[in-house]
C-alpha positions in Angstrom: -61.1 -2.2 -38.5 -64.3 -0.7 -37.2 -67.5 -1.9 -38.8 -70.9 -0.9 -38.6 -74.2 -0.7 -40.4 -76.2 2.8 -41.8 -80.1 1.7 -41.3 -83.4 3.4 -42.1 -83.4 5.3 -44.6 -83.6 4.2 -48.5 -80.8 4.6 -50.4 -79.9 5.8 -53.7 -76.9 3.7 -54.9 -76.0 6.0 -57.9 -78.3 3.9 -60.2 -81.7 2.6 -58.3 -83.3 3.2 -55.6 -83.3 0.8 -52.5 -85.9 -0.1 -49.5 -85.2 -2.0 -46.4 -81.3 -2.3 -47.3 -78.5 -1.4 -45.4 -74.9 0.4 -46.2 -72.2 -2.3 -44.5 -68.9 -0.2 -43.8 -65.7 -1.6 -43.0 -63.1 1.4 -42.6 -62.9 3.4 -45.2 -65.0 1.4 -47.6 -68.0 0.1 -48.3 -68.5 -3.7 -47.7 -71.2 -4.3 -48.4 -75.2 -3.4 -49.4 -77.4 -5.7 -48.4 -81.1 -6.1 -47.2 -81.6 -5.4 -43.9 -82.5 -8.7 -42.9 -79.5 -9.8 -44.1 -77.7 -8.0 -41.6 -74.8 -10.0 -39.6 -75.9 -10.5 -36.1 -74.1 -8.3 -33.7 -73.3 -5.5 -35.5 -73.1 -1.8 -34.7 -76.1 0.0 -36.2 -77.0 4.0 -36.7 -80.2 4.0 -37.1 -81.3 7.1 -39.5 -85.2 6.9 -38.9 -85.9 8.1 -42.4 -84.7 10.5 -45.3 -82.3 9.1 -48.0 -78.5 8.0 -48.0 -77.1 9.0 -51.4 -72.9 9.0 -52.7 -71.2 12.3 -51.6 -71.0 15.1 -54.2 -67.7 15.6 -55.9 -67.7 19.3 -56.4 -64.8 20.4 -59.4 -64.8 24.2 -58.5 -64.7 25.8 -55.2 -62.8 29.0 -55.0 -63.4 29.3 -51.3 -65.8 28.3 -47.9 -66.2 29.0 -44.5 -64.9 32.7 -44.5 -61.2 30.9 -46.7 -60.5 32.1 -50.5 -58.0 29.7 -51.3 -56.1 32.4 -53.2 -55.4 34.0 -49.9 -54.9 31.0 -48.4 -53.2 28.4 -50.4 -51.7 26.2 -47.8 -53.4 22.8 -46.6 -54.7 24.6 -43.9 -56.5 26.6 -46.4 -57.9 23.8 -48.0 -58.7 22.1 -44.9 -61.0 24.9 -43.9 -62.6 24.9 -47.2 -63.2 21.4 -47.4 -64.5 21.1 -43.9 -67.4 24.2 -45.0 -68.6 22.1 -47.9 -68.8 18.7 -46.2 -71.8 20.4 -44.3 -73.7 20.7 -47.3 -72.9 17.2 -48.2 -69.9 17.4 -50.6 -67.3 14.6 -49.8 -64.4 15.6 -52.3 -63.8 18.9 -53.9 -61.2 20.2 -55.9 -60.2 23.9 -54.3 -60.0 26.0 -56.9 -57.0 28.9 -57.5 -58.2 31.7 -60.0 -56.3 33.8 -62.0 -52.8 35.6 -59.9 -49.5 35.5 -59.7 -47.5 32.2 -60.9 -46.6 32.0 -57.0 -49.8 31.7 -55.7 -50.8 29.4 -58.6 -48.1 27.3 -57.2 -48.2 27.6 -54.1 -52.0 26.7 -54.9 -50.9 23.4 -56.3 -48.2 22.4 -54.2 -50.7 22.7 -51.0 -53.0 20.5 -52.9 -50.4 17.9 -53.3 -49.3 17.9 -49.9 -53.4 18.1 -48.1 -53.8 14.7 -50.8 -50.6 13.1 -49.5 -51.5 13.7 -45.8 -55.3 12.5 -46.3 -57.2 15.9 -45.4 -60.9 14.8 -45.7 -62.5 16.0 -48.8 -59.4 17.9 -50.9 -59.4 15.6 -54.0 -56.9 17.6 -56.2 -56.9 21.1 -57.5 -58.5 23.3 -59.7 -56.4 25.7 -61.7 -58.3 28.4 -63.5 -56.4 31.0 -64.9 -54.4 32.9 -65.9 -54.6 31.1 -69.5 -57.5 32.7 -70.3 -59.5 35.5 -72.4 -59.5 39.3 -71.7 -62.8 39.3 -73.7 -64.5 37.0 -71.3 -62.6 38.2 -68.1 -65.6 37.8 -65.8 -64.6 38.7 -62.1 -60.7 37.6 -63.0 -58.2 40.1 -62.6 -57.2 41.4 -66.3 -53.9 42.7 -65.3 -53.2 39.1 -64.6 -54.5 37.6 -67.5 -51.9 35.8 -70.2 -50.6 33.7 -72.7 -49.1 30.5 -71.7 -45.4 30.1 -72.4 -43.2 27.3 -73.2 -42.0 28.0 -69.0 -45.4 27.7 -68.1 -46.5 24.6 -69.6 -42.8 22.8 -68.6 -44.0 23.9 -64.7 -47.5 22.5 -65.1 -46.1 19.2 -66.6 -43.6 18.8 -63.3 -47.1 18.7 -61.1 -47.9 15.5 -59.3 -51.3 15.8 -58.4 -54.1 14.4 -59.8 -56.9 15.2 -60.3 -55.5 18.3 -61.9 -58.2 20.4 -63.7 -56.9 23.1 -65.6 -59.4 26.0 -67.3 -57.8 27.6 -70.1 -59.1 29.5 -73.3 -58.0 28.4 -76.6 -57.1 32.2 -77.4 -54.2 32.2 -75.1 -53.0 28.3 -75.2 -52.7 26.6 -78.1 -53.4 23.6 -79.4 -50.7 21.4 -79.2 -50.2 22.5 -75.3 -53.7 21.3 -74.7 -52.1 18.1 -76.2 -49.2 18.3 -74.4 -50.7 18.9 -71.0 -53.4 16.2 -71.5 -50.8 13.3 -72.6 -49.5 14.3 -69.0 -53.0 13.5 -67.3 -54.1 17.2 -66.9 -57.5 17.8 -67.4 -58.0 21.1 -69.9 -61.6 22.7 -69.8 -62.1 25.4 -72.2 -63.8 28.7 -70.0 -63.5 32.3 -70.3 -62.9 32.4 -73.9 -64.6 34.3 -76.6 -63.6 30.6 -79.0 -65.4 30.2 -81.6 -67.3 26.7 -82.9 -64.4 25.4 -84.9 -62.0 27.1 -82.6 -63.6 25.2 -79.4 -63.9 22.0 -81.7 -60.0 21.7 -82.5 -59.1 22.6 -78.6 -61.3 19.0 -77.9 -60.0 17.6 -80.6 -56.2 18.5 -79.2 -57.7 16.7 -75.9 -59.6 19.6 -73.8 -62.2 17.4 -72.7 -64.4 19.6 -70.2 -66.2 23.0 -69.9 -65.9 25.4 -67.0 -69.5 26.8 -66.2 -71.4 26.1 -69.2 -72.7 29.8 -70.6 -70.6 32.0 -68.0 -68.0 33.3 -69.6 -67.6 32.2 -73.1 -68.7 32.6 -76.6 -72.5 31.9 -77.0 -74.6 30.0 -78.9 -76.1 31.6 -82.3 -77.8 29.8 -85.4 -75.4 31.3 -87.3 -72.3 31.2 -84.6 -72.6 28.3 -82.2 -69.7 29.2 -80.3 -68.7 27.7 -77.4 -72.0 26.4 -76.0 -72.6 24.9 -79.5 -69.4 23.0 -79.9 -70.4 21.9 -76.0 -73.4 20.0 -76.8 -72.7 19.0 -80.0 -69.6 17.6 -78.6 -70.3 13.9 -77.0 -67.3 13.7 -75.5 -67.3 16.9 -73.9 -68.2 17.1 -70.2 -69.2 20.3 -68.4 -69.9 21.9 -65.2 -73.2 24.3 -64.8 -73.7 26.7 -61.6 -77.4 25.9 -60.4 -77.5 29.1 -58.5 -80.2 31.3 -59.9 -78.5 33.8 -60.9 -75.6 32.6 -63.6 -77.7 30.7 -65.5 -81.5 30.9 -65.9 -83.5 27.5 -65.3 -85.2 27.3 -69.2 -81.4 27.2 -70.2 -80.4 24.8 -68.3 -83.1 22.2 -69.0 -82.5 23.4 -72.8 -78.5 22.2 -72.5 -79.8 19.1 -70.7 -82.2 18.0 -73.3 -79.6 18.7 -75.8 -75.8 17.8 -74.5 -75.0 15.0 -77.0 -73.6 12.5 -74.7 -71.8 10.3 -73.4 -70.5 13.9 -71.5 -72.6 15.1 -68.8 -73.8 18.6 -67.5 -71.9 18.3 -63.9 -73.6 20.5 -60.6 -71.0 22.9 -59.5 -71.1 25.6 -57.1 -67.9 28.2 -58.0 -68.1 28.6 -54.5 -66.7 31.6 -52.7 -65.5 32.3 -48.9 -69.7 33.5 -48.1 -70.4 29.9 -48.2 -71.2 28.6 -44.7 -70.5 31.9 -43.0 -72.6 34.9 -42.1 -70.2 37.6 -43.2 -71.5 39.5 -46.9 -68.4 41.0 -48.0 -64.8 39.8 -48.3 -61.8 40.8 -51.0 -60.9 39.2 -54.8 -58.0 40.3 -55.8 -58.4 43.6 -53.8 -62.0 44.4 -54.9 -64.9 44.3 -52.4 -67.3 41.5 -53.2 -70.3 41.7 -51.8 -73.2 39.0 -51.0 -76.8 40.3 -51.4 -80.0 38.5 -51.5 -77.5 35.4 -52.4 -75.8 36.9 -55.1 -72.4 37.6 -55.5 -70.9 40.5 -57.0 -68.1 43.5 -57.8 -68.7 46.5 -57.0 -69.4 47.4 -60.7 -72.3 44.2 -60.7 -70.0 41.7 -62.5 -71.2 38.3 -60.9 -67.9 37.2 -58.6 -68.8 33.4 -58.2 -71.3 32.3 -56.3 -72.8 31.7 -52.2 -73.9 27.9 -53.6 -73.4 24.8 -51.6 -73.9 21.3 -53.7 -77.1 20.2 -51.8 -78.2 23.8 -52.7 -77.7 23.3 -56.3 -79.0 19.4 -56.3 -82.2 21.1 -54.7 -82.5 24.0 -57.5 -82.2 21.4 -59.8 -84.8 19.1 -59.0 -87.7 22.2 -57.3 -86.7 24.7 -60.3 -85.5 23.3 -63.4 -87.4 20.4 -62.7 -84.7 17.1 -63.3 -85.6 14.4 -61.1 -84.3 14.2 -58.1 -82.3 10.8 -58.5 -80.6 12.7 -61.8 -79.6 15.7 -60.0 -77.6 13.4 -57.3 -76.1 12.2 -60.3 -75.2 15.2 -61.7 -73.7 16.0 -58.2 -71.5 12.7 -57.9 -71.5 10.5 -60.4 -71.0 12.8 -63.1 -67.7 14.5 -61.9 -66.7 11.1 -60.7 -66.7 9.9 -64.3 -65.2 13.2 -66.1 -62.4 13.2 -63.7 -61.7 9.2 -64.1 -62.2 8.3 -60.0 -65.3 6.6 -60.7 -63.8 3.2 -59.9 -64.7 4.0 -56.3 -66.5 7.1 -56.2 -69.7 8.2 -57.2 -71.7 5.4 -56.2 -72.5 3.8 -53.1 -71.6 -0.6 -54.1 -69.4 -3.1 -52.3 -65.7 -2.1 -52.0 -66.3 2.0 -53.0 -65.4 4.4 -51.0 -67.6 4.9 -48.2 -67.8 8.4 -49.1 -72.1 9.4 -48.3 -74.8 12.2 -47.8 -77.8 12.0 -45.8 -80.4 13.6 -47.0 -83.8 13.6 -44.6 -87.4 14.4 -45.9 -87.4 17.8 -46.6 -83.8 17.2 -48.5 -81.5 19.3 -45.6 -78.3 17.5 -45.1 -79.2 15.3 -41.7 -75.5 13.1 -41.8 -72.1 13.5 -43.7 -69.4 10.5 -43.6 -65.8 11.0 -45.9 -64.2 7.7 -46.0 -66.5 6.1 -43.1 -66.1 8.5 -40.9 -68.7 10.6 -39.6 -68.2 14.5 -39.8 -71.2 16.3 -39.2 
């Protein structure tokens, strides 16, 4: 088992801070963090002359990267491509993310997830499946001719799945309660998103076992002192979790330090990028569902200005985070590992960077570029 030592550069374990300590891997796994002084005589060291080692992000929605939608391409090649974009920009697991289409290329979607988890491709930690469950009212950039109700066929196909992590975004409009039950007794995790649901609406979905949020504002009933809709309910909610795209352009920065100072917790506000094919690539316009999508001045959009997910990488939204909306640094990391980790119940050995965790890490150097990527202790870029 190879075994070698990450040196020079502090490291943010998930929790603290640490100087003069060194990352011990064995393999896949950490063995161990110790001082550097500590070090066993002998062993390999990569020195890092500086910057900061931190766990890798765990990014819950990415439709697409490095030129691949994954709805075009829902094979574990596919995924493979996509995952291989984002592990540039520091994220270590993702869950590729199908969007509303036909039932199959939803499952085709899935069953390429199952097999790139079974065969170990670097970075694919399960699948994201939003749509077509959801709200014509809140359509966004998905398809409405697509859009549906869940049937009785549906859920029974869903419940047959294997993989897990399986995150599944569904409005409350078009699947009802009981499903969401039903579908979460099977270790499916609902998110409410694209839904016009109001606050007691929202409310009996998590109490039925919808535990997340998909994009927090995007897409969904807002909040009003008379109607707290779907962003109410979130925040209220302290068992709710929910992802937020620190882009710039879906959500502006006084919200999102409003829905931080507010989320009732233990739930977290997640980093996620809703990543599209732009990411990591040079080209500006590529097809949705057979409508042009074009990238300008980092925004993404239809050709009638409907926001089409976004051209944001993790370390892109960890930096927006902590330069814009002002979090601290070490909290954005958080919300960029540990926080998915723990809403999708992998934190046991991801998430942080302790003895006998995945040795899943970012490098981050001074001016917080990504300077060193390793997925399971390997180094890939």
């Amino acid at each position: 088992m190879e075994r070698f030592a990450l040196v020079g550069a502090d490291i943010f374990d998930g929790e603290i801070r640490r100087s003069a300590h060194a990352l011990v891997i064995a393999g896949e796994r950490i063995a161990v963090l110790v001082p550097e002084g500590k070090l066993p005589a002998g062993i390999d060291r990569v020195e890092l002359g500086g910057g900061l080692l931190a766990p890798g992000f765990i990014d819950i929605q990415v439709n697409g990267g490095g030129g691949v939608l994954f709805n075009d391409a829902p094979t574990v090649d596919g995924i493979a491509a996509i995952c291989a974009a984002h592990a540039r920009f520091g994220s270590t697991a993702l869950l590729p993310t199908v969007i509303t289409d036909r039932p199959d290329v939803t499952f085709a979607a899935i069953a390429a997830a199952t097999r790139a988890v079974d065969a170990g491709v670097r970075g694919c930690l399960g699948v994201h499946v939003e749509g077509p469950f959801l709200s014509q009212a809140r359509k966004g950039a998905h398809d409405p001719s697509l859009i549906r109700s869940m049937t009785e066929e549906d859920l029974q196909a869903l419940l047959a799945t294997t993989v897990r992590p399986l995150l599944l975004t569904v409005a409350p409009e078009s699947v009802t309660a009981a499903r969401i039950g039903r579908l979460t007794a099977a270790g499916i995790h609902v998110s409410l998103g694209h839904t016009e649901a109001d606050f007691d609406t929202a409310n009996a979905a998590f109490a039925a076992g919808a535990g997340g949020v998909t994009h927090l504002f995007n897409a969904m009933s807002q909040f009003g002192h008379r109607t707290p809709g779907l962003v109410g309910a979130t925040l209220a909610n302290g068992d709710v979790w929910c992802g937020i795209i620190a882009d710039g352009h879906h959500v502006h920065p006084a919200a999102i330090a409003l829905a931080l100072r507010a989320k009732t917790g233990p739930g977290r506000l997640m980093a996620i990028t809703d990543a599209m094919p732009t990411v990591g690539v040079d080209d500006d316009v590529f097809h949705l569902g057979g409508r042009r999508v074009e990238r300008r001045d980092g925004r993404l959009t239809l050709e009638d200005g409907t926001l089409a997910g976004s051209d944001l990488s993790m370390i892109g939204a960890v930096r927006y985070l902590a330069d814009t909306v002002g979090v601290d640094l070490d909290e954005a990391l958080r919300m960029a590992s540990l926080y998915p980790a723990q809403y999708l119940g992998v934190d046991a050995d991801r998430g942080r960077l302790a003895d006998g965790f995945r040795a899943d890490i970012v490098h981050l150097d001074d001016a917080r570029d990504v300077a060193g990527v390793w997925i399971g202790g390997v180094f890939v870029g």
